[in-house]
LUMBA-93728 format. One line per 3 residues: their letters; for each residue x, y, z of N, C-alpha, C. Coordinates in nm, 4 decimals. Layout:
<atoms>
A) X/Y/Z/X/Y/Z/X/Y/Z | ... .
</atoms>
This chain:
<atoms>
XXX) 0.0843/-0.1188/0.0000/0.0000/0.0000/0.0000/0.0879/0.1239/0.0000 | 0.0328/0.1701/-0.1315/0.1489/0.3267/-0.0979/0.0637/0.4567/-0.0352 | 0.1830/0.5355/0.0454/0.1166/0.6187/0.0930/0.1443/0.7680/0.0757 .
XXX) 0.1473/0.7463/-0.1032/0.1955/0.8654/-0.1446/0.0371/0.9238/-0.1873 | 0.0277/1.0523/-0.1540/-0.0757/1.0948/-0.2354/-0.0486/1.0691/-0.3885 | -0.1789/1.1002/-0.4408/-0.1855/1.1184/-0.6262/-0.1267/1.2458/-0.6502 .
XXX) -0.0919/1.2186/-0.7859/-0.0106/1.3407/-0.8371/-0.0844/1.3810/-0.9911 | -0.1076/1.4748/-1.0218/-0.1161/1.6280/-0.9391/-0.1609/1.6294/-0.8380 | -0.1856/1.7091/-0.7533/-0.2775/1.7596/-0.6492/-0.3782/1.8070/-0.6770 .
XXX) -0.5156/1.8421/-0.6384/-0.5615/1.9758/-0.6781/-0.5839/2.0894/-0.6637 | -0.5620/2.1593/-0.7269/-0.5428/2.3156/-0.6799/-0.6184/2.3395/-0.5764 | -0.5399/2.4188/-0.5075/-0.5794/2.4469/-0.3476/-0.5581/2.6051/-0.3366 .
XXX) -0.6066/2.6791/-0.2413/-0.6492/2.8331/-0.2528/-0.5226/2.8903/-0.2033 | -0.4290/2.8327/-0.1160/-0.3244/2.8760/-0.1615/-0.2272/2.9129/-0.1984 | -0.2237/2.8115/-0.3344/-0.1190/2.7623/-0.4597/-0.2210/2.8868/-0.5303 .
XXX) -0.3062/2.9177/-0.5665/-0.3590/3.0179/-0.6508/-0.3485/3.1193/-0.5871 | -0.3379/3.1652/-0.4963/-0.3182/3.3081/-0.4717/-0.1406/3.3322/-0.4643 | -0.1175/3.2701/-0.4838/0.0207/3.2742/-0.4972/0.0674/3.3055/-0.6527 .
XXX) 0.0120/3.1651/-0.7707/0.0109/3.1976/-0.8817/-0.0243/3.3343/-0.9215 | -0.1676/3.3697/-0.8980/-0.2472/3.5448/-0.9177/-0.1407/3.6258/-0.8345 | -0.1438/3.6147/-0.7245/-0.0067/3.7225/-0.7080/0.1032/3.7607/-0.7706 .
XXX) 0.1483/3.6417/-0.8399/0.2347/3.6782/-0.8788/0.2812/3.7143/-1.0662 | 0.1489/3.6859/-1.0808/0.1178/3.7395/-1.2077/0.0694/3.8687/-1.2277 | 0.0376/3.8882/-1.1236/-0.0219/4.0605/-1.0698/-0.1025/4.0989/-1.2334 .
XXX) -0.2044/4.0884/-1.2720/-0.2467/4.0795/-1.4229/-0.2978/4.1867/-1.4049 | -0.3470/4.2978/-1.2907/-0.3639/4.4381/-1.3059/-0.2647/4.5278/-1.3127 | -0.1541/4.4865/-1.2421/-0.0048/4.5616/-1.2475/0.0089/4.6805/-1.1114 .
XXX) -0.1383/4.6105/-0.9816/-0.1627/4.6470/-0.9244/-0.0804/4.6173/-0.7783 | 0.0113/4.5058/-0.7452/0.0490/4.4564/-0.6575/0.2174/4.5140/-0.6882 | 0.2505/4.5723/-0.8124/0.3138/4.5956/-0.8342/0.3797/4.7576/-0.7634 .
XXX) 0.2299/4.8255/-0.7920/0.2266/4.9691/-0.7688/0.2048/5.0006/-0.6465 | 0.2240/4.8725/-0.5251/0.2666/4.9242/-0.4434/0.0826/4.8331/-0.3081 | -0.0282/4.7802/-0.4344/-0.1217/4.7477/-0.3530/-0.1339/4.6342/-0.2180 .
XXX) -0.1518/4.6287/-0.1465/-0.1617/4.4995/-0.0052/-0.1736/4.3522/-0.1190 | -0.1228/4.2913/-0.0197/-0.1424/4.1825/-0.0946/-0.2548/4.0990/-0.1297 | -0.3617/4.1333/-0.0651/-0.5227/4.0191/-0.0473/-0.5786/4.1344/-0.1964 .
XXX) -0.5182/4.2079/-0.2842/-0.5680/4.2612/-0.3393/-0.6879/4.1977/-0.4146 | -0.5887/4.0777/-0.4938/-0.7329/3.9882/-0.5817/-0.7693/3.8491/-0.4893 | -0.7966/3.9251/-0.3843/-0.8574/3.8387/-0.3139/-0.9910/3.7484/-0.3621 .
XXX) -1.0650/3.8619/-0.3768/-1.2246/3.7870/-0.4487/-1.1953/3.7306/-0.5980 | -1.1113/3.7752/-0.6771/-1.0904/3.6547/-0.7648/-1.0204/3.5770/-0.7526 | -0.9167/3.6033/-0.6422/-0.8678/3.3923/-0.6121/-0.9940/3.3205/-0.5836 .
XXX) -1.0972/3.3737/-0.4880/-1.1833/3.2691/-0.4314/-1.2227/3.2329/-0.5521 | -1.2815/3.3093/-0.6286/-1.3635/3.2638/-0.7581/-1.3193/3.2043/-0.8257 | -1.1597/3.1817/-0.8783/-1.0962/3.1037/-0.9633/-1.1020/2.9736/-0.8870 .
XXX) -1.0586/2.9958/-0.7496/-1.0191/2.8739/-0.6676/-1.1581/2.7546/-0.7049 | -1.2720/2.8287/-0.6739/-1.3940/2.7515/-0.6707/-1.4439/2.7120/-0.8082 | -1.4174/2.7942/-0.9471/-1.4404/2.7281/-1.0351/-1.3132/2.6206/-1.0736 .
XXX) -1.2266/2.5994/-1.0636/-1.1363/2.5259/-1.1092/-1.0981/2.4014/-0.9787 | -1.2245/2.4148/-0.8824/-1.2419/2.2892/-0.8045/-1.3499/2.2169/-0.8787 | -1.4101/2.2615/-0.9958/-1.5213/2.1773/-1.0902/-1.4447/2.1183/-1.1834 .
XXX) -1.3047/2.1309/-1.2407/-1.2387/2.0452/-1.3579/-1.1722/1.9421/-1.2686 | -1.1736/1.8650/-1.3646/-1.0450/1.7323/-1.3138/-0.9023/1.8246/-1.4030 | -0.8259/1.7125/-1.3422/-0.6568/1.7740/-1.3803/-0.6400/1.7141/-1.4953 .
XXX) -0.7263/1.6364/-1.5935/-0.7299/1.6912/-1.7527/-0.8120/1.7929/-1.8362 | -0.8869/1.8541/-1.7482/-0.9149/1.9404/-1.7687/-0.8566/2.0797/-1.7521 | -0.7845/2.0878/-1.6614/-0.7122/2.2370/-1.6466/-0.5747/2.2174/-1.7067 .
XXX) -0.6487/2.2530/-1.8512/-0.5415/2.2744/-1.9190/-0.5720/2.4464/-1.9921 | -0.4763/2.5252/-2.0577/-0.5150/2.6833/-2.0668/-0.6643/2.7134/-2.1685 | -0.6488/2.6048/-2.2610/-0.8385/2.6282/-2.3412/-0.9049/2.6227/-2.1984 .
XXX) -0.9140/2.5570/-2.1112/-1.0056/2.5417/-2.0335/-1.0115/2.6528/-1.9659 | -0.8920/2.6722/-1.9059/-0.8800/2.7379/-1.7517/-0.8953/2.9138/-1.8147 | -0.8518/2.9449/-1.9474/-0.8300/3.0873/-1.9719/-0.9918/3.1541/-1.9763 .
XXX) -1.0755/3.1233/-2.0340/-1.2059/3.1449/-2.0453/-1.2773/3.1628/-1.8696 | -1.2418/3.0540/-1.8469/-1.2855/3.1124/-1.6773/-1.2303/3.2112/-1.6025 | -1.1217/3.2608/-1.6364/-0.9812/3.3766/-1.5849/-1.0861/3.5047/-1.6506 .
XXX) -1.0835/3.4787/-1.7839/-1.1322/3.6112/-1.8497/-1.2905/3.6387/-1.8326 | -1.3423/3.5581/-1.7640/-1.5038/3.6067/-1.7390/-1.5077/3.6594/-1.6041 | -1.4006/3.5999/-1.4905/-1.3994/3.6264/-1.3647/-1.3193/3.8117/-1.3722 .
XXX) -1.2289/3.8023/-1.4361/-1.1563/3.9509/-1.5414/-1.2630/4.0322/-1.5531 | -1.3573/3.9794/-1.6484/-1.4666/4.0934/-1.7004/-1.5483/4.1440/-1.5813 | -1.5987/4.0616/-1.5017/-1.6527/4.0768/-1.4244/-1.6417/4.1704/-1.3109 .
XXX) -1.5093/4.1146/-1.2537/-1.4501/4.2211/-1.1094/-1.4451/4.3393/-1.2043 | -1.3505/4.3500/-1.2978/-1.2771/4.4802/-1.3324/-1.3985/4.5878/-1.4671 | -1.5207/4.4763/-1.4240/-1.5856/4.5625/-1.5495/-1.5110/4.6299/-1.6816 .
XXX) -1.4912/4.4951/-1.7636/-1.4035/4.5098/-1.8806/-1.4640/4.4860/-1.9807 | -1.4264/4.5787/-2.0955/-1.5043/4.5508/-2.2112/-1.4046/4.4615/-2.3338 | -1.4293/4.4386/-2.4067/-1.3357/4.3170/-2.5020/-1.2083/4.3914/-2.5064 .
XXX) -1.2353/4.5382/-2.5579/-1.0815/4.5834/-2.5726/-1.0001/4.6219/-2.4803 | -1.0721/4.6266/-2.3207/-0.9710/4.6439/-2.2038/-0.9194/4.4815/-2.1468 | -1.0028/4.3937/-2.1991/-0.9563/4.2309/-2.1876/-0.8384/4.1767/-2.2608 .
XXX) -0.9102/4.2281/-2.3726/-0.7557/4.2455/-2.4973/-0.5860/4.2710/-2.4369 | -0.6200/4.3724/-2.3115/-0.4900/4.4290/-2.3046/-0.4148/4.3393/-2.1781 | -0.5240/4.2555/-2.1202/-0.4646/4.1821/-2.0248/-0.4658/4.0280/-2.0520 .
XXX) -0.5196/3.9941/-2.1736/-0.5348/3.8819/-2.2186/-0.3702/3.7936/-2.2049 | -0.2601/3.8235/-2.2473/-0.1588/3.8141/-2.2269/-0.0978/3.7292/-2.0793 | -0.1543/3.8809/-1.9641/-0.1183/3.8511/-1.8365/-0.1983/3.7054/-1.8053 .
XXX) -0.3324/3.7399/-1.8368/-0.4157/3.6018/-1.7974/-0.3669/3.4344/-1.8908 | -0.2857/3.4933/-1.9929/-0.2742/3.3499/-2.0683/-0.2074/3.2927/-1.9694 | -0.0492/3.3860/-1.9489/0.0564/3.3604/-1.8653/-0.0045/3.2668/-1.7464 .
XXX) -0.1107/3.3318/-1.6436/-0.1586/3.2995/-1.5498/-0.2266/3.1355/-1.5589 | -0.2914/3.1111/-1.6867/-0.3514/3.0078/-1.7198/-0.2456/2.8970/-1.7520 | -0.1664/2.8993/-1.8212/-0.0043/2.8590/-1.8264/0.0651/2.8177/-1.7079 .
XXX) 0.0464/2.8941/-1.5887/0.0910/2.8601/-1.5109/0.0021/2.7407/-1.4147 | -0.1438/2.7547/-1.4132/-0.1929/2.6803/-1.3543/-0.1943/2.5338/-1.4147 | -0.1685/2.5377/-1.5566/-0.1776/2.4467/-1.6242/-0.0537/2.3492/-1.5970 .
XXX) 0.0759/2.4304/-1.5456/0.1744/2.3619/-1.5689/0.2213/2.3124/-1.4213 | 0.1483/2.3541/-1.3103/0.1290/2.3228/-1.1468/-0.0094/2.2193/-1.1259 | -0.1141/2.2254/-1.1786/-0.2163/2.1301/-1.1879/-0.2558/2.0644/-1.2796 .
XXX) -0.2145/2.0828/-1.4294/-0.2912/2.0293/-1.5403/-0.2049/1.8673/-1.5232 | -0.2258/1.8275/-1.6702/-0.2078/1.6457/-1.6925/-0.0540/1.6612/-1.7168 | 0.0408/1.6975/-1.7175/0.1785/1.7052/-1.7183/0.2276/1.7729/-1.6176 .
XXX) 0.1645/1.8062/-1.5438/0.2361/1.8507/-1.4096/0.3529/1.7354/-1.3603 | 0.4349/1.7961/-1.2882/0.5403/1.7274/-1.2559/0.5654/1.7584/-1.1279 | 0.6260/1.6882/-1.0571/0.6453/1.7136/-0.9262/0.7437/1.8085/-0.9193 .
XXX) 0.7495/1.9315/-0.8060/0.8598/2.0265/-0.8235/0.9608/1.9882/-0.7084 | 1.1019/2.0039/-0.7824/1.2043/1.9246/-0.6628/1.3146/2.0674/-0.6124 | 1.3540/2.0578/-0.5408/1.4404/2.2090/-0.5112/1.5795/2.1874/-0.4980 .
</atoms>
């Protein structure tokens, strides 16, 4: 009997506020804001991306949920999404590559 957990893990609230922090996709944590800044969209990411399995969070999946939770807080219209679309791929990229189906264990 092994008593290793399964690998990936699943994303946990916070491994994502860590990721969103540090993607800072407003450029707001940068300029100096507290850190719980995107607080209400970690929860929200956290809780939709507790509905995929870890072949599912991959960036088709995960970016569309980033950019509606985006539109939403920051009341964005396509062409102010446009300009952060980038930051959020990055962000989706990253979750993809800490939880999705090729995740790898990280060694130090």
């Amino acid at each position: 009997m092994s008593l290793l957990a399964p690998w990936p893990p699943p994303p946990d609230l916070e491994s994502i506020q860590h990721l969103v922090r540090e993607a800072d996709p407003e450029g707001h944590l940068a300029e100096g804001a507290p850190a719980d800044e995107y607080e209400p969209e970690e929860e929200l990411l956290f809780v939709s991306l507790s509905t995929l399995s870890t072949q599912q969070l991959i960036v088709m999946n995960v970016l569309p949920v980033l950019e509606e939770i985006w539109r939403s807080s920051f009341a964005l219209d396509e062409e102010a999404l446009e300009k952060r679309r980038p930051a959020l791929t990055g962000l989706a990229m990253q979750i993809e590559r800490f939880f999705g189906p090729l995740a790898a264990p990280m060694v130090r």
